[in-house]
N, CA, C and O atoms as a GROMACS GRO file, in nm:
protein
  216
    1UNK      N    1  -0.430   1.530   1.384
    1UNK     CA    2  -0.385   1.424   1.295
    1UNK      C    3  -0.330   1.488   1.167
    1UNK      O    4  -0.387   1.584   1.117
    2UNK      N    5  -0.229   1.439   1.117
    2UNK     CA    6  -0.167   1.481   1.028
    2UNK      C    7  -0.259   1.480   0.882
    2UNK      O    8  -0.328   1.379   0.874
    3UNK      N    9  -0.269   1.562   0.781
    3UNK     CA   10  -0.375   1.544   0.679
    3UNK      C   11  -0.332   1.407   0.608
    3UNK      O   12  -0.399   1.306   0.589
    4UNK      N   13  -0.236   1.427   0.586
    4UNK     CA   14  -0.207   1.232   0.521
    4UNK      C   15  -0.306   1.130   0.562
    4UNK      O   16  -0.383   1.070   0.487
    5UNK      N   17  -0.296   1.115   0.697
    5UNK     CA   18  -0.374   1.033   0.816
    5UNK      C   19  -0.507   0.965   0.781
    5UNK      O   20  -0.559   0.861   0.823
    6UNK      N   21  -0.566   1.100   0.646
    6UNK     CA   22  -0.703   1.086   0.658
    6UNK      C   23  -0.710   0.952   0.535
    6UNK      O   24  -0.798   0.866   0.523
    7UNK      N   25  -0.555   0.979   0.433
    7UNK     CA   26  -0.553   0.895   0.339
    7UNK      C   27  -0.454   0.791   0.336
    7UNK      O   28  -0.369   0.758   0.254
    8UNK      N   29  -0.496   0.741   0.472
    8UNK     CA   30  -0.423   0.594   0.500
    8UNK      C   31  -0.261   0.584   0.535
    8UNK      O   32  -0.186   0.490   0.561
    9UNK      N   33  -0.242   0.746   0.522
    9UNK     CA   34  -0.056   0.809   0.526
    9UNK      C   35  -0.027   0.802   0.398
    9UNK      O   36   0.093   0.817   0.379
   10UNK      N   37  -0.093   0.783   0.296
   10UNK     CA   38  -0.050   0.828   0.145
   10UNK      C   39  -0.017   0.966   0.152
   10UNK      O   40  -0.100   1.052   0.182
   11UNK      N   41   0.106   0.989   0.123
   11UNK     CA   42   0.152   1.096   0.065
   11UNK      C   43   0.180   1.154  -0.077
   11UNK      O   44   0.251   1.242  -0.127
   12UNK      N   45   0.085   1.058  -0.118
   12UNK     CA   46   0.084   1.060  -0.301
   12UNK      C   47   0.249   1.068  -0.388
   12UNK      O   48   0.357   1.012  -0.368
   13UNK      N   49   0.202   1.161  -0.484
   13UNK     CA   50   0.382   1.230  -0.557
   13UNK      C   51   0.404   1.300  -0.537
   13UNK      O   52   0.321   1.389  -0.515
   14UNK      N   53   0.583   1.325  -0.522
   14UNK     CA   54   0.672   1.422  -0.475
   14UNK      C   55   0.781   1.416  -0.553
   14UNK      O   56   0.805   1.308  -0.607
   15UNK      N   57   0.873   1.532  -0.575
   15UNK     CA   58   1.004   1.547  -0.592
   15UNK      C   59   1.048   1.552  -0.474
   15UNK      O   60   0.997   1.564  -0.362
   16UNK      N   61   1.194   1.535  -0.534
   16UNK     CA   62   1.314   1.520  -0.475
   16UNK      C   63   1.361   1.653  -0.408
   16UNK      O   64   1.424   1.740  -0.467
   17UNK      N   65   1.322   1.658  -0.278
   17UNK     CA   66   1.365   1.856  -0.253
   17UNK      C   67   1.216   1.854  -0.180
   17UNK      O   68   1.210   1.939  -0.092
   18UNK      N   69   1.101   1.780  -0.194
   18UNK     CA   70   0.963   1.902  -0.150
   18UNK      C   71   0.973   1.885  -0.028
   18UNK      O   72   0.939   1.978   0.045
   19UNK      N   73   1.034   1.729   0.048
   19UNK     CA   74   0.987   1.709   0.188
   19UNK      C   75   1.109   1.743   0.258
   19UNK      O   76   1.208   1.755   0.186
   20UNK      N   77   1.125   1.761   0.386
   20UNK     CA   78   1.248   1.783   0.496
   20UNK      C   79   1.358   1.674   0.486
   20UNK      O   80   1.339   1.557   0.516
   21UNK      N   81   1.473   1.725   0.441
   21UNK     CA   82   1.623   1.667   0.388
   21UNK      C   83   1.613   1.540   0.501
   21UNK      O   84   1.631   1.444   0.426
   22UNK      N   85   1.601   1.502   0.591
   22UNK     CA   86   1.584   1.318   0.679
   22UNK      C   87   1.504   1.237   0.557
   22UNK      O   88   1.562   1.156   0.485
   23UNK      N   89   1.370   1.270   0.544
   23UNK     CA   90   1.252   1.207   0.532
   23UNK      C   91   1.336   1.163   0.322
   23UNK      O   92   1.354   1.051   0.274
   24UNK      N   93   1.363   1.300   0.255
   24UNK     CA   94   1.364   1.293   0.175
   24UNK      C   95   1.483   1.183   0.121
   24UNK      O   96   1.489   1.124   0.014
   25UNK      N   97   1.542   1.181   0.197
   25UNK     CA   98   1.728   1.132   0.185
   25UNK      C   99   1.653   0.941   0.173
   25UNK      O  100   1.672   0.866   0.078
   26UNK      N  101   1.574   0.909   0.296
   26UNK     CA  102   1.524   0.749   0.350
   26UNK      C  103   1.442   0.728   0.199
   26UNK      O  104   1.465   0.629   0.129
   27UNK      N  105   1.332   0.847   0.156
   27UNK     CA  106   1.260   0.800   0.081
   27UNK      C  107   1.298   0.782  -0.053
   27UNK      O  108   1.234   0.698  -0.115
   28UNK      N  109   1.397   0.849  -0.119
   28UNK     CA  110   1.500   0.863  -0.268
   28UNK      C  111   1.617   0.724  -0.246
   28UNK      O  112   1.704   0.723  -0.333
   29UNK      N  113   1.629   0.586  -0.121
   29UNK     CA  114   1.735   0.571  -0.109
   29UNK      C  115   1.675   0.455  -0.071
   29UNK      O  116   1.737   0.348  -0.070
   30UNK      N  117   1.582   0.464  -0.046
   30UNK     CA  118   1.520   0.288   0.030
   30UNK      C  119   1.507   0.224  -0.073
   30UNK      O  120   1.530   0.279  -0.181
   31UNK      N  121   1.448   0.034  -0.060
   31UNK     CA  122   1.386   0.005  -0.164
   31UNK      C  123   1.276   0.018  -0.175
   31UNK      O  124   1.204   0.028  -0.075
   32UNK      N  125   1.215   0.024  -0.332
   32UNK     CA  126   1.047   0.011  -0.350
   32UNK      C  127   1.012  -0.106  -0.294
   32UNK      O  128   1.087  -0.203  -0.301
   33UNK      N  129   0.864  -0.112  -0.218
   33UNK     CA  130   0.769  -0.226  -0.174
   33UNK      C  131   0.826  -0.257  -0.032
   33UNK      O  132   0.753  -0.327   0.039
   34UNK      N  133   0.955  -0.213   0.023
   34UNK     CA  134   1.011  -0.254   0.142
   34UNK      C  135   1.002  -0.154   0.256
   34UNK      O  136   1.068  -0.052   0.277
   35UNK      N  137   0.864  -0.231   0.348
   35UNK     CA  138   0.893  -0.091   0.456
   35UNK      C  139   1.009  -0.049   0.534
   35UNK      O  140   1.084  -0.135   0.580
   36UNK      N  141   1.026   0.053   0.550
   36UNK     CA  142   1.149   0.096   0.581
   36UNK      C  143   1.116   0.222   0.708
   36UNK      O  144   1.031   0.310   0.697
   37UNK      N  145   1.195   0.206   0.807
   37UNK     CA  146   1.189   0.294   0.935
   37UNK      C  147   1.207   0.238   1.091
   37UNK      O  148   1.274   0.135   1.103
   38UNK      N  149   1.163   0.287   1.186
   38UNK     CA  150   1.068   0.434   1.184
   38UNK      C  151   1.218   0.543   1.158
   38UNK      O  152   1.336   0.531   1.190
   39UNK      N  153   1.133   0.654   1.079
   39UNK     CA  154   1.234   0.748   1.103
   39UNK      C  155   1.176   0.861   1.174
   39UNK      O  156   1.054   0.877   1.184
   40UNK      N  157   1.268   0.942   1.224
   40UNK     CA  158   1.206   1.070   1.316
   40UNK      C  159   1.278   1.190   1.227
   40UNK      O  160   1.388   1.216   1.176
   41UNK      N  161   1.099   1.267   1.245
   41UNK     CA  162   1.157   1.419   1.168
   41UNK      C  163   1.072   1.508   1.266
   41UNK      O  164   1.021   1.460   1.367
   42UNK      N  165   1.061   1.627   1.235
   42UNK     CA  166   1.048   1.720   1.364
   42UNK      C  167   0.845   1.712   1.320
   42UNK      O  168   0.760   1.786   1.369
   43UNK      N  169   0.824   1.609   1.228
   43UNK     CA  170   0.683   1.587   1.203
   43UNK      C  171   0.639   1.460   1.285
   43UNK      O  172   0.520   1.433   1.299
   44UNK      N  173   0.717   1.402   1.326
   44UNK     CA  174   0.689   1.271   1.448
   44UNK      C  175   0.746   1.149   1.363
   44UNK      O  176   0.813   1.172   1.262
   45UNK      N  177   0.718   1.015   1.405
   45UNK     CA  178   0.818   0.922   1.345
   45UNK      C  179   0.712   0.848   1.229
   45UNK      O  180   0.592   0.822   1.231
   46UNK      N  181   0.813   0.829   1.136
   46UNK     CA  182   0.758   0.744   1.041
   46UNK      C  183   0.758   0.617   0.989
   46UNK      O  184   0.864   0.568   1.030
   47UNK      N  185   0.693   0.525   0.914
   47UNK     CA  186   0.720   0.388   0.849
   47UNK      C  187   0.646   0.430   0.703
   47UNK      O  188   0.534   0.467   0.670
   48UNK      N  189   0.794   0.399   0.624
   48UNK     CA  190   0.801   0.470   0.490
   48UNK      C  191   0.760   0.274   0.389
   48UNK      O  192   0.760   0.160   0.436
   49UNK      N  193   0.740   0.313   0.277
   49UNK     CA  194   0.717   0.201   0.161
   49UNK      C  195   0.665   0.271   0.063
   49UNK      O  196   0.557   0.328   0.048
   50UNK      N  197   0.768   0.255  -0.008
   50UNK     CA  198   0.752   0.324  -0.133
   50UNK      C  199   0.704   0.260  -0.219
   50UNK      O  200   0.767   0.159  -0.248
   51UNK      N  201   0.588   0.286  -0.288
   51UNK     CA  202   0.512   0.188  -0.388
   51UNK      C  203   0.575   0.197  -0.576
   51UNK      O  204   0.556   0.111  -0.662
   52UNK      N  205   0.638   0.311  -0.589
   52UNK     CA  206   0.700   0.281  -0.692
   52UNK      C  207   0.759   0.401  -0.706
   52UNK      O  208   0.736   0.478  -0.613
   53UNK      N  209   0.855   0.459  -0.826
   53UNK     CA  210   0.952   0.554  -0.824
   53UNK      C  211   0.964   0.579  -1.020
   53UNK      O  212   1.001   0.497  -1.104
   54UNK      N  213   0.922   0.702  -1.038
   54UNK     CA  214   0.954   0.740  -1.165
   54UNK      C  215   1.066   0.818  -1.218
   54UNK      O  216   1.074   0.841  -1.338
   0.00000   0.00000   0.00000
């Protein structure tokens, strides 16, 4: 299981650049509060919602 997994798939905070150019491009580009996906990265598929953006 992915370590996220353990925290509900919180991936807490990130810049722009830390995660793999797919994941990062959906998550800098979606809207906040709107789930958005699945997307596939070579980490398996995801359902993204971004809770807010600084």
């Amino acid at each position: 299981i992915c370590p996220s997994g353990k925290r509900g798939g919180d991936l807490g905070e990130f810049r722009q650049g830390q995660m793999v150019p797919a994941f990062d491009k959906v998550v800098f580009s979606c809207p906040v509060l709107e789930p958005t996906g699945p997307l596939h990265t070579q980490f398996g598929y995801h359902i993204i919602k971004v809770l807010y953006r600084n």
